[in-house]
C-alpha positions as CSV (number, residue, x, y, z in Angstrom):
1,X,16.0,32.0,-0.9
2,X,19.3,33.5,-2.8
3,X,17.4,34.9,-6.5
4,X,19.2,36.8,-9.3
5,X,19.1,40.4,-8.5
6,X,20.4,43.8,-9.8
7,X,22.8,44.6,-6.9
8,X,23.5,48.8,-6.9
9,X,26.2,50.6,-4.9
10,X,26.9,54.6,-4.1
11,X,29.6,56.4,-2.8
12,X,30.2,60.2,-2.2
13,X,33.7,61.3,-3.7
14,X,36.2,62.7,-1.1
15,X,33.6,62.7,1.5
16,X,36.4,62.4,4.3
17,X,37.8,65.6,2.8
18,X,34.6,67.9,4.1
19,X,34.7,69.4,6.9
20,X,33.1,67.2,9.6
21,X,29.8,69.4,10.1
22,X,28.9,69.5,6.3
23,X,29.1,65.3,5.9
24,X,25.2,64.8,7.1
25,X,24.5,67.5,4.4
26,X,26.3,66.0,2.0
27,X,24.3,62.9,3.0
28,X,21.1,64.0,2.7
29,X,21.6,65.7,-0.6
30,X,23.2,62.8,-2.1
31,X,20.2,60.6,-0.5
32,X,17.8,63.3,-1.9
33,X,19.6,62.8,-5.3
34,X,19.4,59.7,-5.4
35,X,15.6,59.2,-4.4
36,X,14.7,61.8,-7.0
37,X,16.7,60.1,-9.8
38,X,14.6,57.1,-9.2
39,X,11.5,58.9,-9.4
40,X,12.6,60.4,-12.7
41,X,13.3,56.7,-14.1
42,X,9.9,55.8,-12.8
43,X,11.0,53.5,-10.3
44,X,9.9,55.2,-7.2
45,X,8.0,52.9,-5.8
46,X,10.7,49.9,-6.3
47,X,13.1,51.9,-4.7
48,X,10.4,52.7,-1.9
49,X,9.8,49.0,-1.5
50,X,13.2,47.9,-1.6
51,X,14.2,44.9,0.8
52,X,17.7,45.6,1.7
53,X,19.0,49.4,1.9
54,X,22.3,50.0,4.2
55,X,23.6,53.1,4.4
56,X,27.6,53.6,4.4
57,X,27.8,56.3,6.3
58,X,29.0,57.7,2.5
59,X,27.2,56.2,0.4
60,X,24.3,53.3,-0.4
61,X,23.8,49.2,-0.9
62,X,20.8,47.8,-2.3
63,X,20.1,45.0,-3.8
64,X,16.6,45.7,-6.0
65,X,14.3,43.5,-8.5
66,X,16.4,41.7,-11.4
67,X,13.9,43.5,-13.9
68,X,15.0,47.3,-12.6
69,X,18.6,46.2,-13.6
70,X,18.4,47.7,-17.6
71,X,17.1,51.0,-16.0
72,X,19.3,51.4,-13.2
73,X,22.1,51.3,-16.1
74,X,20.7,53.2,-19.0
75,X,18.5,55.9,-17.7
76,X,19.5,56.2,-13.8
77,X,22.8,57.6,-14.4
78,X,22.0,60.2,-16.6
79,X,18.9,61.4,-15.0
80,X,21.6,61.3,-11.1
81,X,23.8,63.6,-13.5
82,X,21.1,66.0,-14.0
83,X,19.7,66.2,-10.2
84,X,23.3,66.6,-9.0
85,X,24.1,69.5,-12.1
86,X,21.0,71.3,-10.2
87,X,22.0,70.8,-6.5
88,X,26.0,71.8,-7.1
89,X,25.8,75.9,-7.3
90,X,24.0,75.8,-4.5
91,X,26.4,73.3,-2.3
92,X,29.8,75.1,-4.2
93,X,28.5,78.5,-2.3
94,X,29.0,76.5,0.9
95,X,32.1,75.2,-0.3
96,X,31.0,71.6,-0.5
97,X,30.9,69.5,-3.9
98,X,28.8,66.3,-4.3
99,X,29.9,63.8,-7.1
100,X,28.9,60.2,-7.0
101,X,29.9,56.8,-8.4
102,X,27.6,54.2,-9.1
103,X,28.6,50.1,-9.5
104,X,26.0,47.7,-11.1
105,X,26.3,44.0,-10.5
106,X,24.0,41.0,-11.4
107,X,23.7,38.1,-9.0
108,X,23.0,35.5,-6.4
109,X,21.5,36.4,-3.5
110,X,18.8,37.0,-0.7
111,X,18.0,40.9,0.7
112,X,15.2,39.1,3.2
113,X,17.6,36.3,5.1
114,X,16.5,36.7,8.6
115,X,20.3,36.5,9.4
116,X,22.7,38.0,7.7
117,X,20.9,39.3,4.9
118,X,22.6,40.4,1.4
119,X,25.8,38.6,2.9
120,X,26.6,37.0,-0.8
121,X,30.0,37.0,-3.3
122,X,27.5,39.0,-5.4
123,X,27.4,41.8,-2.7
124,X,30.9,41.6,-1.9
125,X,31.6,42.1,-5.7
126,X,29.6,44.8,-6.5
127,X,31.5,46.7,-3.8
128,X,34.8,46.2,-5.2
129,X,33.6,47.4,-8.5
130,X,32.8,50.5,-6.7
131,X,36.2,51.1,-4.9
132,X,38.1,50.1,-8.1
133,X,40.3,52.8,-9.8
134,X,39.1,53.0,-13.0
135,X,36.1,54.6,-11.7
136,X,37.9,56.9,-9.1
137,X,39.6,58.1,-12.2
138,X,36.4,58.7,-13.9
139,X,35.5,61.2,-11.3
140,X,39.1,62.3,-10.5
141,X,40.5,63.2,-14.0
142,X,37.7,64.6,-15.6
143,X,36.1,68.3,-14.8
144,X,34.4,68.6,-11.7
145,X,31.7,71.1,-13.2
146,X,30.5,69.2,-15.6
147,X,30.7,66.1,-14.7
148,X,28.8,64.4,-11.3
149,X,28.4,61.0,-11.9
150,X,29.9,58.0,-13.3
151,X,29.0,54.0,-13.5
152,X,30.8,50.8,-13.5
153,X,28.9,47.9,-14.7
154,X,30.1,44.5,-13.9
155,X,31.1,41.9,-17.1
156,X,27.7,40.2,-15.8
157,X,26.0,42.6,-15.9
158,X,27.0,44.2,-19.2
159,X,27.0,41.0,-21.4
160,X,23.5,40.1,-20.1
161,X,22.0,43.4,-20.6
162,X,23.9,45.6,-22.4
163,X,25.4,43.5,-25.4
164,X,22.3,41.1,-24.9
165,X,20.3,44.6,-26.2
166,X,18.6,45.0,-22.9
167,X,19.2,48.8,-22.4
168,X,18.7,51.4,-24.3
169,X,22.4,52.3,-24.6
170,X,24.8,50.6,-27.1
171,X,27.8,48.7,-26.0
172,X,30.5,51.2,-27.9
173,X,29.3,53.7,-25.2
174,X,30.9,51.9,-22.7
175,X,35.1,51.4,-22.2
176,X,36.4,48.2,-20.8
177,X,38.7,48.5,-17.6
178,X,40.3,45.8,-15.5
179,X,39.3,46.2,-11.5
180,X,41.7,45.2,-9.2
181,X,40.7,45.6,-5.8
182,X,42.7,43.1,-3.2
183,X,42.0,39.6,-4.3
184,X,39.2,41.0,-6.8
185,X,40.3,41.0,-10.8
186,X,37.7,41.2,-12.9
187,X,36.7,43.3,-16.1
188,X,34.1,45.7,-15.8
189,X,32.5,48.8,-18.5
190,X,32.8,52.1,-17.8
191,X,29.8,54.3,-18.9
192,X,30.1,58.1,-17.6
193,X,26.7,60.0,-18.9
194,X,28.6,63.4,-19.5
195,X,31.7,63.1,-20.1
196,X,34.6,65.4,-19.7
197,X,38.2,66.1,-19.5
198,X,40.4,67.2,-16.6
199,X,43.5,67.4,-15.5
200,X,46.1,64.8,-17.0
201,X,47.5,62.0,-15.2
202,X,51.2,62.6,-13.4
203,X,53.9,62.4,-16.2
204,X,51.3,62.6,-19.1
205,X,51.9,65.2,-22.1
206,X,48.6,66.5,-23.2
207,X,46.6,64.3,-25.8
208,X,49.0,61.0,-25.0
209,X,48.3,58.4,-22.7
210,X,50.2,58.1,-19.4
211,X,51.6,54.8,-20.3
212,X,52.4,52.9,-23.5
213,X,49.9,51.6,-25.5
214,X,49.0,48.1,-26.3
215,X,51.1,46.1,-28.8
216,X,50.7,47.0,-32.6
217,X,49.3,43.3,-33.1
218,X,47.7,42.7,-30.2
219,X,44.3,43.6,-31.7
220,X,43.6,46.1,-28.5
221,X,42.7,50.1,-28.8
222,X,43.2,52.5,-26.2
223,X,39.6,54.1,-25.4
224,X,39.5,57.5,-23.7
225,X,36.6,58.4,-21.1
226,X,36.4,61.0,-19.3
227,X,40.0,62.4,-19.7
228,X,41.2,58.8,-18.1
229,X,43.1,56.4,-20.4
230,X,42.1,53.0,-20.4
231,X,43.2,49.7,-22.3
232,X,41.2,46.7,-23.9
233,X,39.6,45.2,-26.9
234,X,36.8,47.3,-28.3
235,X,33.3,45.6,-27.5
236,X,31.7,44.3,-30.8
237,X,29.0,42.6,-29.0
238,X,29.9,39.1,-30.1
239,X,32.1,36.6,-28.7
240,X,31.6,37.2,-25.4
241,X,30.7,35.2,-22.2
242,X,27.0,34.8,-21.7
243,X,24.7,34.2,-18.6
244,X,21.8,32.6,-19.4
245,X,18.5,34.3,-17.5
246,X,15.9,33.0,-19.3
247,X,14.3,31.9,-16.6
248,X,14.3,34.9,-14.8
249,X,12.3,38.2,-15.2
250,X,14.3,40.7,-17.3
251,X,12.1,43.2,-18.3
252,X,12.2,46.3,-17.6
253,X,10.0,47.7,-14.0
254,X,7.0,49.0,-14.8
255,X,6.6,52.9,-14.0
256,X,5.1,53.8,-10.5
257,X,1.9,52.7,-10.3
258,X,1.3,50.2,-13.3
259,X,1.8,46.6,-13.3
């Protein structure tokens, strides 16, 4: 029976442009990452248990528990960050590099659907959030040895959990983008765990945005993340759409081995 779950994407950046022989390393080592990352959070054995895990061939799609959501946003990326900072000296002497993006999406559907399981608007979205350029650029523009992961949370998402006071991470830590991504267009929040700056967009001057600003009176700012330039209203936390869940479990998963 479709349920509200947390709905969590991977993908490996430029894994096409490794050399065919080191792609199941890279594999493994992001799969290695990942699965320690959720130990660190203490959501081992959710992630053990999960019902529906596909592989991409460069990445992952699960759809987990509603209540690991506010984890999988405010303590999973950071601790990712750290188990890729470890692994990257090691896979740079082979001349490989493993950065990851992450999308988090909130939504209707069922993982255990004898057929056709996970098929769901709520799978299908948290997949274009994950493809979208805003969090390419993330990766892309800022510096490659320092930074290894980034997220992109879905408006869902964010307004139930993060502005709702769900996670531990405030909403100013977080920059609104626009993901277009064939007939997707939605707004989604950025939140990169260490940030960094690398090489300017084409036909930018250092320190100024690639393209104009917003309108003097249009009651936008231009917020800067990870060297990328993005436009949109700053997030106050109020006046904005919400999704009620009340009747659903939000809290956060409990640690391996405690109810």
């Amino acid at each position: 029976m479709d349920e509200f779950h947390a709905l969590f994407a991977v993908d490996i950046e430029d894994f096409s442009g490794h050399r065919d022989v080191d792609l199941p390393v890279l594999q493994i080592a992001m799969r290695t990452a990942v699965d320690a990352a959720f130990a660190d959070c203490g959501l081992s054995a959710v992630w053990r248990s999960v019902d529906f895990l596909e592989s991409t061939g460069d990445g992952l799609l699960a759809i987990l528990p509603l209540a690991s959501l506010a984890t999988l946003v405010d303590r999973l990326p950071g601790k990712l960050q750290e188990r890729l900072a470890e692994g990257a000296p090691g896979l740079r002497g082979r001349g490989m590099r493993l950065r990851i993006r992450l999308a988090v999406h909130v939504g209707m559907t069922d993982g255990t659907r004898a057929e056709a399981p996970g098929v769901s608007r709520a799978l299908v979205d948290v997949c274009r959030l994950l493809d979208g350029g805003p969090l390419r650029d993330a990766l892309k523009l800022s510096d490659p040895l320092v930074t290894h992961t980034a997220l992109l949370v879905s408006e869902a998402a964010f307004t139930a959990f993060v502005a709702a006071g769900r996670t531990g991470l405030s909403p100013s830590q977080f920059t609104q983008v626009e993901v277009e991504v064939k007939r997707f267009r939605q707004p989604a929040y950025l939140y990169v765990p260490v940030p960094s700056r690398g090489q300017q967009p084409p036909g930018a001057s250092p320190g100024r945005p690639a393209r104009p600003g917003p309108p003097a009176d249009s009651g936008a700012v231009t917020n800067s993340v990870s060297g990328s330039t993005f436009h949109g209203p700053v997030i106050q936390g109020r006046d904005m759409p919400s999704i009620d869940l009340r009747s659903y479990r939000t809290s956060e998963a409990a640690p391996d081995g405690r109810e």
